[in-house]
C-alpha atoms as an extended CHARMM CRD file, in Angstrom:
* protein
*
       113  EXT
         1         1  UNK       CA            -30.3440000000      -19.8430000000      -29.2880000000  PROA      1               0.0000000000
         2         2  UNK       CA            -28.4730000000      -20.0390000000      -26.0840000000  PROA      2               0.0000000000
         3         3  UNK       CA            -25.7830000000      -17.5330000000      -25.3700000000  PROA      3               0.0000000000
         4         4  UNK       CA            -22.0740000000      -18.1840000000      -25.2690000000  PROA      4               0.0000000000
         5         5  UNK       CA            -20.3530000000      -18.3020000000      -22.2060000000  PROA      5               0.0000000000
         6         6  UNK       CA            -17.6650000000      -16.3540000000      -21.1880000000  PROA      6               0.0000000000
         7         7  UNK       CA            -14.9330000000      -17.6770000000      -19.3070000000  PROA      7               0.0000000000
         8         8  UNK       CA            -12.6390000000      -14.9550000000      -16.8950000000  PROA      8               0.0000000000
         9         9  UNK       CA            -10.2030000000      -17.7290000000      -16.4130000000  PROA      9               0.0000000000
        10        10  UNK       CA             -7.4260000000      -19.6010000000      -18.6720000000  PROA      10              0.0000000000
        11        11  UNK       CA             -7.0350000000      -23.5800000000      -18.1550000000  PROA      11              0.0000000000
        12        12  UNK       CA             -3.3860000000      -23.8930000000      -17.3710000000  PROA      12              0.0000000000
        13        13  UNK       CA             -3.0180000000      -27.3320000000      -17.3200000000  PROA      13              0.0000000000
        14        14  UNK       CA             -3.7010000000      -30.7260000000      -14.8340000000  PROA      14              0.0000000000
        15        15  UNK       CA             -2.3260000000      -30.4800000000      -11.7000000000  PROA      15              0.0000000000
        16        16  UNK       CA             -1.4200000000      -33.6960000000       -9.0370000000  PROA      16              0.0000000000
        17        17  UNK       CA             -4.4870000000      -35.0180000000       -7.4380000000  PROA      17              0.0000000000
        18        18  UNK       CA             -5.6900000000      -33.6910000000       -4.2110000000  PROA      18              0.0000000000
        19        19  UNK       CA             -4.1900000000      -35.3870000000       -1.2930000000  PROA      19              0.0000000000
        20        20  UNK       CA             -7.3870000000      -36.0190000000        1.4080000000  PROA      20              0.0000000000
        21        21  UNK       CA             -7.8210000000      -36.5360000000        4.5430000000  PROA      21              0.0000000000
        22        22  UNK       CA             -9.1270000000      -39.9420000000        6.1470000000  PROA      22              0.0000000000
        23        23  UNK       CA            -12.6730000000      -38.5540000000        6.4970000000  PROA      23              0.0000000000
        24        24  UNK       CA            -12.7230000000      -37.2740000000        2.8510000000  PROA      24              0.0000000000
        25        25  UNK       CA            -11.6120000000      -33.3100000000        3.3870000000  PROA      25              0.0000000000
        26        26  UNK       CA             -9.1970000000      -31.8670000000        0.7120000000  PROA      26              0.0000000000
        27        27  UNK       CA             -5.6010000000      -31.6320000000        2.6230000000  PROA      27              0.0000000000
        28        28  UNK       CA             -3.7210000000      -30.0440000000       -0.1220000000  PROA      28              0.0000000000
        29        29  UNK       CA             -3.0710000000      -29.5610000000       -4.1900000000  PROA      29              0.0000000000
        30        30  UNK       CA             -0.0780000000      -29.1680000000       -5.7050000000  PROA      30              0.0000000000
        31        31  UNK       CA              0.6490000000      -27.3950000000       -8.5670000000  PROA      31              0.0000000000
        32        32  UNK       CA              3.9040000000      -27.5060000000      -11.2830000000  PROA      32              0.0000000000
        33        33  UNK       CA              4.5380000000      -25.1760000000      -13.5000000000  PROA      33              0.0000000000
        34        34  UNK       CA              7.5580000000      -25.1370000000      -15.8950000000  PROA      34              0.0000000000
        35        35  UNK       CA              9.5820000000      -21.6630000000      -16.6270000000  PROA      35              0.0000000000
        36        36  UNK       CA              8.0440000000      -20.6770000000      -19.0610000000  PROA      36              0.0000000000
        37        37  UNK       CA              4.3850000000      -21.1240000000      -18.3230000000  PROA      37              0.0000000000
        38        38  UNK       CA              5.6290000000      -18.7550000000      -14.8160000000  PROA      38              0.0000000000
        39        39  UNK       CA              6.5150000000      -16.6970000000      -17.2690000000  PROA      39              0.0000000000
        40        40  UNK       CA              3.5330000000      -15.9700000000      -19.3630000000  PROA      40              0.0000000000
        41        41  UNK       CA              1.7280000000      -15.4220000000      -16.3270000000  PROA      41              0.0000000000
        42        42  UNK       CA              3.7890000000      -12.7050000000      -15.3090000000  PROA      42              0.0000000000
        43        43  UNK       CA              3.6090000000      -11.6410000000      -19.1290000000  PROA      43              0.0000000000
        44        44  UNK       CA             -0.3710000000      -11.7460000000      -19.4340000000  PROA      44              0.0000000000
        45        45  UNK       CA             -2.1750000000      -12.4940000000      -16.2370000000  PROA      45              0.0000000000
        46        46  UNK       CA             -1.0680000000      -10.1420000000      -13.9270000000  PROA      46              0.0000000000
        47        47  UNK       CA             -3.2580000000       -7.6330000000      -12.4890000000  PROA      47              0.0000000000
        48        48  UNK       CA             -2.1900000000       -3.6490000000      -12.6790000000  PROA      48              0.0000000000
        49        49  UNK       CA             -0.4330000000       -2.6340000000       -9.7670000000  PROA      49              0.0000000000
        50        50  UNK       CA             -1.5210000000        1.0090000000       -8.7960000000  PROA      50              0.0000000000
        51        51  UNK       CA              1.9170000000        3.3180000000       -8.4280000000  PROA      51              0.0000000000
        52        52  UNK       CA              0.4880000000        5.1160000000       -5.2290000000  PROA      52              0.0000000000
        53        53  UNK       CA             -0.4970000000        2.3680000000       -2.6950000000  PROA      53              0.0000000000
        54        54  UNK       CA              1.7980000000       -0.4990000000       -4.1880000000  PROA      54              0.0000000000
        55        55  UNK       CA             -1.7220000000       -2.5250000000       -4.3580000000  PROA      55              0.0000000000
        56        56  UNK       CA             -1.7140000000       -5.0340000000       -7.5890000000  PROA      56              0.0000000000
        57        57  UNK       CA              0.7860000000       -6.5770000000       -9.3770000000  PROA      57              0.0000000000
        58        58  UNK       CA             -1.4540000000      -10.2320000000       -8.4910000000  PROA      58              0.0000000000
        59        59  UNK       CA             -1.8500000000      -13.6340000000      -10.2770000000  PROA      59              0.0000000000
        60        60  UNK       CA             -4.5830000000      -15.3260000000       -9.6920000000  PROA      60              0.0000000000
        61        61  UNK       CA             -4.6560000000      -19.4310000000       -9.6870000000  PROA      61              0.0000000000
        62        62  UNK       CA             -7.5510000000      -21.6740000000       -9.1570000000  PROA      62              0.0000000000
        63        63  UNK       CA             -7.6310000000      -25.1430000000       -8.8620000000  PROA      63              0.0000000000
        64        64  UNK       CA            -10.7520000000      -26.7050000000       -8.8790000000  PROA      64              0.0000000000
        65        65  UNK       CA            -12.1100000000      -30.6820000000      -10.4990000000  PROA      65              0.0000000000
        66        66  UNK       CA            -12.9440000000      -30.6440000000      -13.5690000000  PROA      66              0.0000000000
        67        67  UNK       CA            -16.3860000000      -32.2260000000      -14.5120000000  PROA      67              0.0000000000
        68        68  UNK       CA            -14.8810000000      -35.4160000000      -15.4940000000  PROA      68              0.0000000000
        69        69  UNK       CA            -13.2930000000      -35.5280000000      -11.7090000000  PROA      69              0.0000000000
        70        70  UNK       CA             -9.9700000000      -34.7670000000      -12.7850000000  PROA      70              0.0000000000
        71        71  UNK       CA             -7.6780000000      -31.6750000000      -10.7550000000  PROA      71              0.0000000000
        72        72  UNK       CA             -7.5130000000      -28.8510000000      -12.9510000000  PROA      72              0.0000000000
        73        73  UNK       CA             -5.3790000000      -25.1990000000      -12.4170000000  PROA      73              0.0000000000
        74        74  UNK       CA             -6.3830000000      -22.1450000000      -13.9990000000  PROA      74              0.0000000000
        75        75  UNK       CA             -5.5950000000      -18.5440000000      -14.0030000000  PROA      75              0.0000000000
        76        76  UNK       CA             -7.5690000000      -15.6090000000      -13.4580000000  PROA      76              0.0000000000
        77        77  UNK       CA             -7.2610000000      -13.2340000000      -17.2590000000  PROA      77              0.0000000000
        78        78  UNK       CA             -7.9710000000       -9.6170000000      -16.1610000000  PROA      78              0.0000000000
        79        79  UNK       CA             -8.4230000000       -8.3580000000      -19.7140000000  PROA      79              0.0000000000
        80        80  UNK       CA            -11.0180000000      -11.3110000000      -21.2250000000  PROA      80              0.0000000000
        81        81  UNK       CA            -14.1980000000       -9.9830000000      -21.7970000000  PROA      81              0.0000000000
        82        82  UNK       CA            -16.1990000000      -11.8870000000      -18.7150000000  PROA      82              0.0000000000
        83        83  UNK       CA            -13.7380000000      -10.0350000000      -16.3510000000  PROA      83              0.0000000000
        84        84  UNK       CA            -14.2000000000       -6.9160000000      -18.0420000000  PROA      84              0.0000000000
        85        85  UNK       CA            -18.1800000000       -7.0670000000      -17.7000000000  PROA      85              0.0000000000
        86        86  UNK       CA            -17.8790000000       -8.3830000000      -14.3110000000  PROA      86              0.0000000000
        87        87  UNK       CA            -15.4120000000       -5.0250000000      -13.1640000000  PROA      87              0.0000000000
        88        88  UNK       CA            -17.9390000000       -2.7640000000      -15.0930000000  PROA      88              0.0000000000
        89        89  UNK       CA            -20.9460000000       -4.3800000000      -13.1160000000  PROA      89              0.0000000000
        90        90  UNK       CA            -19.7070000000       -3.9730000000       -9.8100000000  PROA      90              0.0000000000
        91        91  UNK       CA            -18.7360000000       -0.4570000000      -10.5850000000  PROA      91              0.0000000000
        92        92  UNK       CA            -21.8370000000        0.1780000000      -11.8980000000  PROA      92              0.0000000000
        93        93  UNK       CA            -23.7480000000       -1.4130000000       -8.5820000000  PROA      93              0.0000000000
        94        94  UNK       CA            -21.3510000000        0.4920000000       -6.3790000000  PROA      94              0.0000000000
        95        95  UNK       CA            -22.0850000000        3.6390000000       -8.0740000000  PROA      95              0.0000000000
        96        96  UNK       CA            -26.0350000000        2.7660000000       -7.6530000000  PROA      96              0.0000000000
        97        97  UNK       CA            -25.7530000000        1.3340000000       -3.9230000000  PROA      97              0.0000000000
        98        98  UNK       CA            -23.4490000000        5.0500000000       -2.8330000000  PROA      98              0.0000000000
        99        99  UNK       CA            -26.1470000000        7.4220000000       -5.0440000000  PROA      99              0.0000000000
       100       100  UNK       CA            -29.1720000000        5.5040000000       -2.9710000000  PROA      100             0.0000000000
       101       101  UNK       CA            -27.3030000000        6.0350000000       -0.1390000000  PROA      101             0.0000000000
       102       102  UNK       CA            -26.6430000000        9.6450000000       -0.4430000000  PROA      102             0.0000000000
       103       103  UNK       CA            -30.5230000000        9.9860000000       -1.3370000000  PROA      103             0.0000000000
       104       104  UNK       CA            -31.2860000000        8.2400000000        1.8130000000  PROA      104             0.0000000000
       105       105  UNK       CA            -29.3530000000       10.2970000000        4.0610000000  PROA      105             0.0000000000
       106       106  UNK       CA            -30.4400000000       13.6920000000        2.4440000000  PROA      106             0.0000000000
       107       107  UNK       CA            -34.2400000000       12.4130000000        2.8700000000  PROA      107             0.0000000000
       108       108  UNK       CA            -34.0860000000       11.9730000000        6.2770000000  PROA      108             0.0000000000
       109       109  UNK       CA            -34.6240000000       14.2440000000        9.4080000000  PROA      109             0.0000000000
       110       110  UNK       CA            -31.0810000000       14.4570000000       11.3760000000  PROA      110             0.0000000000
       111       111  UNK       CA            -32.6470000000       16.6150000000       13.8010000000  PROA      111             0.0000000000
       112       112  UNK       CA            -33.1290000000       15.7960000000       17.3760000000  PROA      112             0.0000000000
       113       113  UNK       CA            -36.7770000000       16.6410000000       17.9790000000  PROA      113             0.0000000000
């Protein structure tokens, strides 16, 4: 049985097509989005600003083609459960890549001669 995927983003809508340039490149996107979709972004999809360095507080927004060719927005969802295992991964590789290192360095000769 193959496994569901999980999805760290929200579709937010269509967006206008890309506007190209005259050897094919991607110029721009545009994207419009009414009061209240603004709003349950700030509501939902913003990330957690820490108090003591100001860093955070972000919203996310992709646009990308959809399969079927048409321009598509979405928004990054910091609590779904791909972006959750994703987070706990990278924590989990940092954790490993820092121990190795510290192994490493305690392993080795730092003497001179």
């Amino acid at each position: 049985m193959m496994e569901e995927k999980k999805y760290d983003s929200e579709l937010i809508g269509w967006v206008d097509d890309p506007v190209f340039t005259e050897d094919g490149q991607i110029i721009s996107w545009t994207i419009k989005l009414k009061d209240h979709e603004l709003k349950d972004i700030l509501d939902n999809y913003i990330s957690t600003r820490d108090p003591k360095t100001g860093h955070g507080g972000n919203a996310r927004i992709k646009l990308f083609m959809s399969k079927q060719g048409k321009a598509c927005g979405s928004v990054y969802n910091w609590n779904s459960e791909a972006a959750k295992e994703r987070r706990e991964a990278a924590i989990a590789a940092k954790a490993e890549k820092t121990a190795t290192a510290t192994a490493d360095a305690e392993g080795e000769d730092v003497l001179p001669f």
